[in-house]
FINURO-798503 format. One record per residue: residue in one letter; x, y, z negated of N, C-alpha, C, O, CB in turn. Coordinates in steps of 0.05 Angstrom, whole numbers, plus 5000, padded with zeros to 4 digits. Atoms other than C-alpha are relative to their C-alpha. Glycine has a CB too. Layout:
N
AXYZXYZXYZXYZXYZ...
This chain:
445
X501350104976520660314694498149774993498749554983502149905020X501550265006514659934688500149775021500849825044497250074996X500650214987513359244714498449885005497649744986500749894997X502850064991507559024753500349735010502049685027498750215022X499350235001506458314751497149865013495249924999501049934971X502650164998500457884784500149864977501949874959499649805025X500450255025497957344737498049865017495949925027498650094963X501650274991495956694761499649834985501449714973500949865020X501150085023490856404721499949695019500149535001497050194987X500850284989489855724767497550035027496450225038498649794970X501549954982485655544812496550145007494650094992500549815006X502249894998479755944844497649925015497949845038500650195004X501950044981473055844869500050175032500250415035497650064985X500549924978472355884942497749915018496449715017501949985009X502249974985467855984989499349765016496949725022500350225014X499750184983470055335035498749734989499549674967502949985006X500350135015466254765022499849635023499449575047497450154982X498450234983468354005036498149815012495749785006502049834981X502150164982465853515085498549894989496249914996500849825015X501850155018463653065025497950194992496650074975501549884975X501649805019459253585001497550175017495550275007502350254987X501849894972455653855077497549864989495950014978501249885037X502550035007450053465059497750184980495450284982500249794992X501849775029447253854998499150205011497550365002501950174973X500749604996446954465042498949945039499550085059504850324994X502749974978441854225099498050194995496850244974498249745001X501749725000438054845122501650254997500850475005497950024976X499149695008443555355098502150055021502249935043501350054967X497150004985450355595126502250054985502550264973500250215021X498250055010456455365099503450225021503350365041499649634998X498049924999464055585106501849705002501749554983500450214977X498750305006468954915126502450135020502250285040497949645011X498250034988476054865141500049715024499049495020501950004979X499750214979477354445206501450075025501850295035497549915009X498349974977481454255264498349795023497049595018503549894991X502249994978477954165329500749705002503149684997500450235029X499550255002477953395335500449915031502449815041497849874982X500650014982475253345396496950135020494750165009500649804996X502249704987470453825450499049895027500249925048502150375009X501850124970464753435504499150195009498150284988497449804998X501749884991461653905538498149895025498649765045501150215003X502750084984454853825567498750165011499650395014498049894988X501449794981450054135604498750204984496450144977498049875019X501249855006448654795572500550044964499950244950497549935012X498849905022451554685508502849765000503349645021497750004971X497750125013458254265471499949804980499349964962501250184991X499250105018459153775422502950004994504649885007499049815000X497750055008464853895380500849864975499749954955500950195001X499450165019467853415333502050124981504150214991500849765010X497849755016471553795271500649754983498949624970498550374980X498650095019476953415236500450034975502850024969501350015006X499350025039476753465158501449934989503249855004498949904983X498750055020479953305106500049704997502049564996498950134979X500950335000476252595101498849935029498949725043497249924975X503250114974471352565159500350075022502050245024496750144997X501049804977469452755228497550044996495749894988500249915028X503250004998463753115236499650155020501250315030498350094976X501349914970459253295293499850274995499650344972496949885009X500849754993458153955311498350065025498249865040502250135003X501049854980453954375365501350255006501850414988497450044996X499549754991456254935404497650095017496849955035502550015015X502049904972450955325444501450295003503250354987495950034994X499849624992451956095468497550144988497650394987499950105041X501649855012445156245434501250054972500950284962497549905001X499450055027447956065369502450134993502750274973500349734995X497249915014454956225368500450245007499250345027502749835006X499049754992458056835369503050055012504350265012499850154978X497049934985464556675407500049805022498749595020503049974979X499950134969465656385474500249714994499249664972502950115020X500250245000466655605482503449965004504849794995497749895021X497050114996473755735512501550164974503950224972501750105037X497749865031476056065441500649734990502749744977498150234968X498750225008476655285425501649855009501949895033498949894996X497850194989481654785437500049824987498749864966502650085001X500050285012482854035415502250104990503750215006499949725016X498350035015487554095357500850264987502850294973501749875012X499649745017486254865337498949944976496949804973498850275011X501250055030485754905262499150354993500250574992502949844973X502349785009480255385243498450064980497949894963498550005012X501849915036476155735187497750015022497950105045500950424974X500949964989469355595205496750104998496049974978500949855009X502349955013462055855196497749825014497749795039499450325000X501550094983456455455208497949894996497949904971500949895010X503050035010448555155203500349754994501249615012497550065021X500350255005447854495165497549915010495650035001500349954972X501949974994442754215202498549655009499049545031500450235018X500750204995438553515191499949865027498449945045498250034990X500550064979440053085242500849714995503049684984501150155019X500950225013438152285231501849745013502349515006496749995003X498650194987442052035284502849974998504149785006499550045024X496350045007449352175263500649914983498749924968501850184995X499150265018452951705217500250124976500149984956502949845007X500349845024453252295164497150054989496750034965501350255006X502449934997445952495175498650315006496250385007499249904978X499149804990447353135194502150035019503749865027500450124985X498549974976450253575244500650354996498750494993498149885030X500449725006452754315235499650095032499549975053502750164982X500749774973451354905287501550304994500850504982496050075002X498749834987456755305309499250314997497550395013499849905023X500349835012456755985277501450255013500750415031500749934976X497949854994463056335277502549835001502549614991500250204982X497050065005470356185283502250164995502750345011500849895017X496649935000477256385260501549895008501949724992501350014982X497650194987482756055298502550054991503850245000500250035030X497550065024488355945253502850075007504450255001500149684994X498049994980493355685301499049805023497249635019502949924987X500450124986493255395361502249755012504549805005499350175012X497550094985497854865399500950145020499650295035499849755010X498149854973503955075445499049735020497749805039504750034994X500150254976503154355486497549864994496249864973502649764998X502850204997497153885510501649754987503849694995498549935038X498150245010499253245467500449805022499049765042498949834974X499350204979502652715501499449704994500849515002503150015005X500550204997498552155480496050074984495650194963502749784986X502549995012490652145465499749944970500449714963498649825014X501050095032488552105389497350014997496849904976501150194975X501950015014481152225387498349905018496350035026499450234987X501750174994478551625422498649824976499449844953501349875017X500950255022474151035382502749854990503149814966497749735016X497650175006481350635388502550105014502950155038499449715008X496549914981489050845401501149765013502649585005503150114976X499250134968489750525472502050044999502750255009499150105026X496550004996497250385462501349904987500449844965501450205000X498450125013502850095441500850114976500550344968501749945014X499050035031505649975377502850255000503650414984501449594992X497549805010511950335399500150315011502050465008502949865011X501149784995508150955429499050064980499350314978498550025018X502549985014502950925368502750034967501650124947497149655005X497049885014510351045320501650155003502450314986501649904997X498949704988514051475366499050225006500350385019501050015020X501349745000508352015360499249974970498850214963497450065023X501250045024506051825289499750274987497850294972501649814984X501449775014505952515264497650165020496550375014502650224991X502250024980500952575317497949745006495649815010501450065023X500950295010498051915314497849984979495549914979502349844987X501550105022496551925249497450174993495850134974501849994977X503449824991490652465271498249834997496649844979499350135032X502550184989486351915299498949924970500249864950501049685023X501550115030481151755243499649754988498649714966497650054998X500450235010481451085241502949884997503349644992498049835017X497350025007489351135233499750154977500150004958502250105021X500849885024487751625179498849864974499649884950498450165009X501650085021482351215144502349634987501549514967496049965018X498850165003487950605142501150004968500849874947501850005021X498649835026491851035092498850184974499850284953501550215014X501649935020486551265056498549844985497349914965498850145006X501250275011483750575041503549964982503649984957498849685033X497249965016492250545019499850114969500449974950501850225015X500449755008491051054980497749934971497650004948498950215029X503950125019483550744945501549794988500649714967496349845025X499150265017488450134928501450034976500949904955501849845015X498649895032493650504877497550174987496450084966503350265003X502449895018488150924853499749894980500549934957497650015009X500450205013485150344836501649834983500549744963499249905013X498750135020490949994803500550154970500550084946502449945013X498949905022493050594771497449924973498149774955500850375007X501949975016486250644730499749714994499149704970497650155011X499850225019486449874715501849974983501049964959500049795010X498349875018493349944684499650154977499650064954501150125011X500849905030491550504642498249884983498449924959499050235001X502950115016485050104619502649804986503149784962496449805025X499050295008489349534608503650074973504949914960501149795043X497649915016495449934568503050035006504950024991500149874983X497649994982500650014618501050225002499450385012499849915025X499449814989505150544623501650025025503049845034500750114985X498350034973508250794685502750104989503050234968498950205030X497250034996515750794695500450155031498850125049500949654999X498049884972519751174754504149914988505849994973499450505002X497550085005525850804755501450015020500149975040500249774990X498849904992532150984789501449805028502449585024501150104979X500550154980532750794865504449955013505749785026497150225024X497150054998540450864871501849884975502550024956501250255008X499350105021543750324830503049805001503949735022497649874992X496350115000551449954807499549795010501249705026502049944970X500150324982548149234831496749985007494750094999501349664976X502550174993542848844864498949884978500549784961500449785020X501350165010537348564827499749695008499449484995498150125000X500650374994536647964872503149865014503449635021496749945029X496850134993544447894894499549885031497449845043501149704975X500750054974546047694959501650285018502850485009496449985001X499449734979547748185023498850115019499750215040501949995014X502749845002541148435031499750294987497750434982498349844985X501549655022542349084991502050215018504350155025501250044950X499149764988543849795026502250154990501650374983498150174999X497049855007551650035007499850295003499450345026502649915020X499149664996552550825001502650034979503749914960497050264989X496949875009558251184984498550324973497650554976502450175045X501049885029556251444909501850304986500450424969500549704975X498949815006561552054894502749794991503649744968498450204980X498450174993566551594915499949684981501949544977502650165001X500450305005564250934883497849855015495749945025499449964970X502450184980560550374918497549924987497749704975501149715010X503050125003553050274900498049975014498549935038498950094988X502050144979546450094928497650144999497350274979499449704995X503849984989539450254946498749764990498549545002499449995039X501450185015535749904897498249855023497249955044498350154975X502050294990531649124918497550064987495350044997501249664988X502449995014527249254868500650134973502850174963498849734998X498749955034525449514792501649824989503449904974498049994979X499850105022526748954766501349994980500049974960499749885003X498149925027532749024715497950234984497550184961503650185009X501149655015528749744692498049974987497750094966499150265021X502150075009522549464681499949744983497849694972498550015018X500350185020524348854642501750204975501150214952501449675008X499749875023528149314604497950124982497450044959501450175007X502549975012522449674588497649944985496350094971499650035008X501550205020518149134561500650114966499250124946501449645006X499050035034522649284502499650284986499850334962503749924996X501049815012520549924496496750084998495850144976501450175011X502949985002512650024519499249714998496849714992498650155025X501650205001511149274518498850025034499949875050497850044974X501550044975506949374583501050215026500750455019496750044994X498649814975510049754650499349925017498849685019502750035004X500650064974508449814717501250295019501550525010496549955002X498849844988511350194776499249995028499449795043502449964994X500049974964509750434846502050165019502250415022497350135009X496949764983516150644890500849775026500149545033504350064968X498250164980520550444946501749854996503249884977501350115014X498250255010524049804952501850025026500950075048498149654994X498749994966529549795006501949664991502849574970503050405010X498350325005532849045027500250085033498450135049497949624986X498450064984537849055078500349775021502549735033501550004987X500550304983535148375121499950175026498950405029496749764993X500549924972536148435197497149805014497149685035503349935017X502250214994528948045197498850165027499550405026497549964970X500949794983525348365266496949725007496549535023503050155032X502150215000518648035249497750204992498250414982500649724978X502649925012510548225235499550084972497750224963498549815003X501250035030510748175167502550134979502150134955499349634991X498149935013518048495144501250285005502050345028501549835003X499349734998520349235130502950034988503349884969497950174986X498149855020527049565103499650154986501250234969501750115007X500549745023524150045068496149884992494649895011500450455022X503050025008516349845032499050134975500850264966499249744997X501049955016512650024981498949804979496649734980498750125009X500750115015513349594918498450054977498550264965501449954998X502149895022507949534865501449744979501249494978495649985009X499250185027511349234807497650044964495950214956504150154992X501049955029508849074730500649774983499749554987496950054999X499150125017511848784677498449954968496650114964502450125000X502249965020508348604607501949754976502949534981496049895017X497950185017512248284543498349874983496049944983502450164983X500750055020510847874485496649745019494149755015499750364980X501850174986506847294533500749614984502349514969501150075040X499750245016505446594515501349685028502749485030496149964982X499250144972505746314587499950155023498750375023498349775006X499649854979507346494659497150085016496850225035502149845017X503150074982499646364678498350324996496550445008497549644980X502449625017497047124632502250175019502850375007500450164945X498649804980501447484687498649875024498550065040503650015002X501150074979498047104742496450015000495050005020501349755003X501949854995491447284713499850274986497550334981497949874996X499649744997493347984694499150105032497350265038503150044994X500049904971494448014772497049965016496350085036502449825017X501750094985487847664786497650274987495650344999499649624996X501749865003484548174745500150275007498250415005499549984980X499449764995487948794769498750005036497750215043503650064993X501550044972485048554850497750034999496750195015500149765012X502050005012479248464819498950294994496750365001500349834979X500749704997478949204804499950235017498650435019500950094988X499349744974482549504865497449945015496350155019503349955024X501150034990477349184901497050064997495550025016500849845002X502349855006470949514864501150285002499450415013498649924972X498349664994474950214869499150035024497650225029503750035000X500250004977474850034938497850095018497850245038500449815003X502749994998467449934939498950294996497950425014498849814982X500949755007465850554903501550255008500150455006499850014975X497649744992471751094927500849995035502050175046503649944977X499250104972472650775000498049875019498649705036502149794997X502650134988465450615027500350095035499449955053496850154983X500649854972466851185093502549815011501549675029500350415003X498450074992473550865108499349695009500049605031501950074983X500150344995471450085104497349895017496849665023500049844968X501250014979465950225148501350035018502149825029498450135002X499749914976468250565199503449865008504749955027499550354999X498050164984474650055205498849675001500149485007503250024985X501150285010469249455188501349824982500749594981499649855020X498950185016473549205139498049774976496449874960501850194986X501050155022470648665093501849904976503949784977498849795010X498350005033473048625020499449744994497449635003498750234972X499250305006475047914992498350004980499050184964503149904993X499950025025470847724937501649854982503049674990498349954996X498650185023473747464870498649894988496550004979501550114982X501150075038471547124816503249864986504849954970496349654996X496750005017477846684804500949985034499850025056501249634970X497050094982484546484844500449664994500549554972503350194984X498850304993486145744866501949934990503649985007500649945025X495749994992493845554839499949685008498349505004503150084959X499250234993497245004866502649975000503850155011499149945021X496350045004505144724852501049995021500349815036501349744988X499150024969508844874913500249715011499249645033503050155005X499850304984510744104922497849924998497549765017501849774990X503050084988503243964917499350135018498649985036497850014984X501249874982501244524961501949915036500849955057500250334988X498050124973508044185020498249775005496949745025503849894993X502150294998504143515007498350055025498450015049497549974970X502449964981497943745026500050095023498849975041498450124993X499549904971499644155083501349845011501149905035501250235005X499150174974503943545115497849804998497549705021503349865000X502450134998497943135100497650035013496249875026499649984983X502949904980492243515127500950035021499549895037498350274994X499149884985496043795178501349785020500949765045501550194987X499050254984499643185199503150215012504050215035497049865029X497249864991506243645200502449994977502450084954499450355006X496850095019513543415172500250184982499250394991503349995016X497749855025516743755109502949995020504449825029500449744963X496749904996522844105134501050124988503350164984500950115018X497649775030524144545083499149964975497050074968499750394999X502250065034522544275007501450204987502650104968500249654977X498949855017525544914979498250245006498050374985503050025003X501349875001520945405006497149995028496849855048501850204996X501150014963515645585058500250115024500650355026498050045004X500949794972514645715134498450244996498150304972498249865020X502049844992510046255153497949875005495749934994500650135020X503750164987504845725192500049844972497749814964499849695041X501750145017505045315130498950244979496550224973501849744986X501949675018503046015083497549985025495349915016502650475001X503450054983497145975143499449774995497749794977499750035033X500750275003496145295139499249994972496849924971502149815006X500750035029495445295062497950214990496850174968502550034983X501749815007490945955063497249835013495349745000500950325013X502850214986485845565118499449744988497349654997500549905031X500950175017485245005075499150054979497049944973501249874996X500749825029484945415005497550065000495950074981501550284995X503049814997478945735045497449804997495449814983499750155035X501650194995476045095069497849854978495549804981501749845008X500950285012476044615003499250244978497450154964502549694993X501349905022474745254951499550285004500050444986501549954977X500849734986472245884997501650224984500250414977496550064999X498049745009478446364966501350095021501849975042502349944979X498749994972481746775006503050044992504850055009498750265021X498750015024486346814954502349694997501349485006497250014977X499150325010492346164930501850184985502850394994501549715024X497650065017496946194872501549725009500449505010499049994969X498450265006503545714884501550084990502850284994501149835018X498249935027507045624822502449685011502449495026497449964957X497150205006514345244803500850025026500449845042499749654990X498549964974517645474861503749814991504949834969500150455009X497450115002524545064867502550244981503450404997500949925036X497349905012530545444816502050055023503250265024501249784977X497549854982535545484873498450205029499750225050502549665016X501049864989530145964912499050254989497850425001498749885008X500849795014529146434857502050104983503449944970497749944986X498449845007533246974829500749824969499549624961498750325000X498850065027537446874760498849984982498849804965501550134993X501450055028532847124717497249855003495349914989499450294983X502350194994527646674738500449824972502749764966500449815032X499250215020526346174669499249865013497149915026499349984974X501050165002526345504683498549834981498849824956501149955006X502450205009520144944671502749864982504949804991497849765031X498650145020523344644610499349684995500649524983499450164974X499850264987520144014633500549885030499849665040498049914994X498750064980523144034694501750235013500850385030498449905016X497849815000529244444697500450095040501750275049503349794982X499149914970529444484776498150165010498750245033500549775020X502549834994523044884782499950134986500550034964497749945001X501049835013521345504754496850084987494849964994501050135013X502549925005515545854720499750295018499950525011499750044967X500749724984514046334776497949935011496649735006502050115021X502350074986509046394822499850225025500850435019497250004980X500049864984507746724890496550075010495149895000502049895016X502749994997500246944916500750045032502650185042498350244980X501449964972497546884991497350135003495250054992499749735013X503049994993492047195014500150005038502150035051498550334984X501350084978489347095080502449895024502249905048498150275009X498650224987495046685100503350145002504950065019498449915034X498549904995500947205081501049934976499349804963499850225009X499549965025505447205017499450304989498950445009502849944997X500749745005503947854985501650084972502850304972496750014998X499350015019506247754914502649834987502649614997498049954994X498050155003512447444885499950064964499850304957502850085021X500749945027511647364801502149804977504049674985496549944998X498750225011514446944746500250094964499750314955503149945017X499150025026516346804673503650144996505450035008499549654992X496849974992523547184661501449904967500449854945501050425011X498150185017529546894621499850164978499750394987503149955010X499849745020529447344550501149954984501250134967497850124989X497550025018534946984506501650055021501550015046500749734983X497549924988541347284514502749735013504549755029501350204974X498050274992545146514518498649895023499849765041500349744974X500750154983540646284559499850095028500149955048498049924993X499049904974540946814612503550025010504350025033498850294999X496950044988549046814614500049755000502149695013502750124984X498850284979549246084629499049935023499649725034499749734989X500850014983545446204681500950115023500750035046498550044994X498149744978549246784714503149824997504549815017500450464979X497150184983555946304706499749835005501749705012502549944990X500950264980552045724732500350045024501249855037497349905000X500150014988551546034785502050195013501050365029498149975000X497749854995558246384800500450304997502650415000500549955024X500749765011555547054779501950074975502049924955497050004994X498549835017560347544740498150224979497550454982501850155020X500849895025557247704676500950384995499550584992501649784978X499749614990560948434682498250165000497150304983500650085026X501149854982557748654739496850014992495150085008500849885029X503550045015550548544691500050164967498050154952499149564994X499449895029553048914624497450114987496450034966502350255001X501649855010547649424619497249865006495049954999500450265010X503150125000542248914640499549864975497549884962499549785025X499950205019544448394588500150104972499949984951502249845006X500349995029544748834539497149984993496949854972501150264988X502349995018537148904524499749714999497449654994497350165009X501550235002537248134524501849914969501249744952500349775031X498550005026542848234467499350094981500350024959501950085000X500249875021539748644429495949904998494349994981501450375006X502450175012532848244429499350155019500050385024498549974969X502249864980527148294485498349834986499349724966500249985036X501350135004520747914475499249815027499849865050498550144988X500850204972518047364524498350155019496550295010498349714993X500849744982515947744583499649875030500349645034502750274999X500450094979514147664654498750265016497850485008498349744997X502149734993511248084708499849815030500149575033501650435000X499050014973511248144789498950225010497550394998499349775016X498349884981512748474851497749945020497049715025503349875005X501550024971507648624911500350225018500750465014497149974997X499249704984508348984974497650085015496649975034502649995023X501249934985503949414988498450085028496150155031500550024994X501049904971503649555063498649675003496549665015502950125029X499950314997503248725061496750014983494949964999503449804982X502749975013496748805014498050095017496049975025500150184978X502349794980493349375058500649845031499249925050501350465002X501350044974494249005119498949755004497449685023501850065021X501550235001492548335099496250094998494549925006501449814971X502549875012485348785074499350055028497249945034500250284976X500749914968484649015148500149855031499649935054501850205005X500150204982485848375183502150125026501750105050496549945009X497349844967492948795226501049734996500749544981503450364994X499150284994496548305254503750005000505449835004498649915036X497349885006503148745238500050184983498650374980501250125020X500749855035504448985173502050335004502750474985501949724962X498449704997508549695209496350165010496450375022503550005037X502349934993500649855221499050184982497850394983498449815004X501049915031499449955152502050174980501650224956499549724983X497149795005506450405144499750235015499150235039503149875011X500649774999506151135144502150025020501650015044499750164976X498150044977512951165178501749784996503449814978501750245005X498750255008515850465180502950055010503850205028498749735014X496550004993523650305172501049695005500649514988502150144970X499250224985526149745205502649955020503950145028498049975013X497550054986531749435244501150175025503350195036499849725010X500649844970529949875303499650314994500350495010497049895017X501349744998527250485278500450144970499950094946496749955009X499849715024528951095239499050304991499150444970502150085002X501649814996525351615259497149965005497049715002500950125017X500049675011520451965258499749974970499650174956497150215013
């Protein structure tokens, strides 16, 4: 019995060709996948707006032109479509096609139950999440995530320039990185573990193997925070890098990796950062300032008490960004030596002042975004640290070994994403800039 087998060689040329690409083919008639965006009709003919891949783009319907009725369309049918590329000076593309033929794909069973293809989604935050797989139609909810999207790009390709490899490190783990009762408990095949805080154990490990690591995954922390700026579930961008001389070449590592997302941006994200007007921060450098200089100044300018000398408010992170802006136009602050009893274990302490660390945190436009530092990399010096502070050496075996068996001086940090992309977009709630946010409230969709 013989056996008759296809063979699939990869992928093939087709006939369909993409929104980015309609221009080239003014005068002819193209082939484009699209879903009906939205359908004006006017007197005697239609404008229909076809959803892409990236774009909207205009269309014409007339009855001279097309060869199928006007009611064969619907808002939200996805269709194969034929049609005239055809110079036109006034649309934001510069063209406009003309309505050919159609295939209608599928159609919807229901009229949606909330508008998507206005200029702006007229609605609440908790309408504009409880439809989100509908939602996230609207193009300027779309182009949010695709500016997202232009930001790792961009990291990834500085990284590689820079000699970083990536890491996928393992999100169910025996302890917390940052301790505490902030971390997510599951029931493991009957032992108790967690829903990783972060890489960090995995990726300082790693130092000891690539020297340079970086990682983009989910971070889950267990806070019942029900605030603008805090998620249970985000998207951490970690990167670690060994064999350093001070905590400051991780703080401009970071200043140079912004520095890149932000020309990526320019060149890979021009349709998106129009059409949400975003304006991109320039760089050249970053401001730093010692947290107890940066409390100073903000109760000084500000003429507002110190109540907390161990970390900051929120209005003083604004307060310290609107001044940053003021006296050295950044939009940008490094504050370094954050207080030792506010920062995790392996935080090393300033060896000229043991109560501060070598870390550092970054603001931009008046948010924290970044959390970084110098980490502990003798093995004596991290266990007196973990029974300084009532921590069971144990419950750290497999961390402590790579500090037993030699690491090099190392450092990295920790940023969250959605917290990045929405500080870039001027949202005023960082579940804006979350595909489906998880939070104290919400689990679905």
């Amino acid at each position: 019995m013989e056996i008759e087998m296809k063979m699939i060689t990869g992928i093939k040329e087709t006939k369909y060709v993409n929104a980015e690409e309609l221009g080239k083919y003014i005068g002819g008639e193209v082939h484009v996948k699209a879903s009906i965006y939205k359908i004006r009709r006017m007197k005697g003919f239609a404008f229909v707006l076809l959803r892409t891949s990236r774009m909207v783009v205009q269309s014409i319907y007339s009855a001279e032109e097309a060869s199928f009725p006007l009611e064969t369309l619907k808002e939200e049918c996805c269709c194969n479509i034929r049609a005239r590329v055809v110079l036109e000076e006034r649309s934001r593309t510069g063209y406009e096609l003309h309505l050919l033929d159609v295939e209608v794909l599928t159609e919807p069973e229901e009229i949606s139950p909330i508008v998507i293809n206005g200029k702006q989604m007229n609605t609440s935050m908790e309408k504009l999440l409880d439809y989100r797989p509908i939602t996230l139609r609207n193009d300027k909810e779309r182009a949010i995530f695709k500016i997202q999207n232009g930001i790792t790009d961009g990291m990834r390709s500085f990284f590689a320039k820079e000699g970083f490899t990536e890491i996928h490190s393992p999100k169910i783990v025996f302890a917390g990185a940052e301790g505490g009762a902030n971390i997510f408990k599951l029931d493991y095949f009957g032992k108790e573990a967690y829903l990783a805080q972060s890489p960090q154990f995995y990726k300082q490990m790693m130092v000891g193997v690539y020297e340079r690591v970086f990682e983009i995954g989910p971070v889950f922390r267990a806070e019942k925070h029900d605030t603008s700026r805090h998620l249970n579930e985000y998207t951490g961008v970690d990167f670690e890098m060994g064999y350093i001389e001070t905590f400051e070449e991780i703080m401009q590592m970071e200043t140079e990796m912004l520095k890149a997302v932000m020309e990526w941006l320019r060149k890979h994200c021009a349709y998106e950062l129009e059409l949400l007007s975003a304006t991109l921060p320039e760089i050249e450098e970053i401001p730093a300032i010692r947290f107890s200089e940066a409390k100073e100044w903000i109760a000084r300018e500000c003429n507002r008490p110190i109540r907390d000398y161990e970390d900051f408010e929120p209005e003083e992170e604004k307060l310290l960004s609107e001044l940053v802006m003021k006296k050295f136009e950044s939009e940008f602050v490094f504050v370094t030596h954050y207080p030792s009893k506010k920062r995790p274990f392996y935080a090393m302490d300033d060896s000229e002042n043991p109560e501060d660390t070598l870390s550092f945190d970054l603001l931009f436009r008046g948010l924290e975004i970044t959390t970084g530092g110098q980490r502990i990399h003798g093995y004596r010096q991290q266990m007196e640290k973990i029974i300084a502070r009532g921590m069971d050496p144990d419950a750290f075996e497999s961390y402590l070994m790579m500090h037993k068996h030699g690491i090099p001086p190392h450092g990295g940090m920790g940023m969250g994403l959605e917290r990045l992309t929405s500080r870039l977009l001027m949202q005023d709630n960082v579940r804006y800039s979350t595909l489906f946010p998880r939070d104290v409230h919400r689990l679905t969709p």
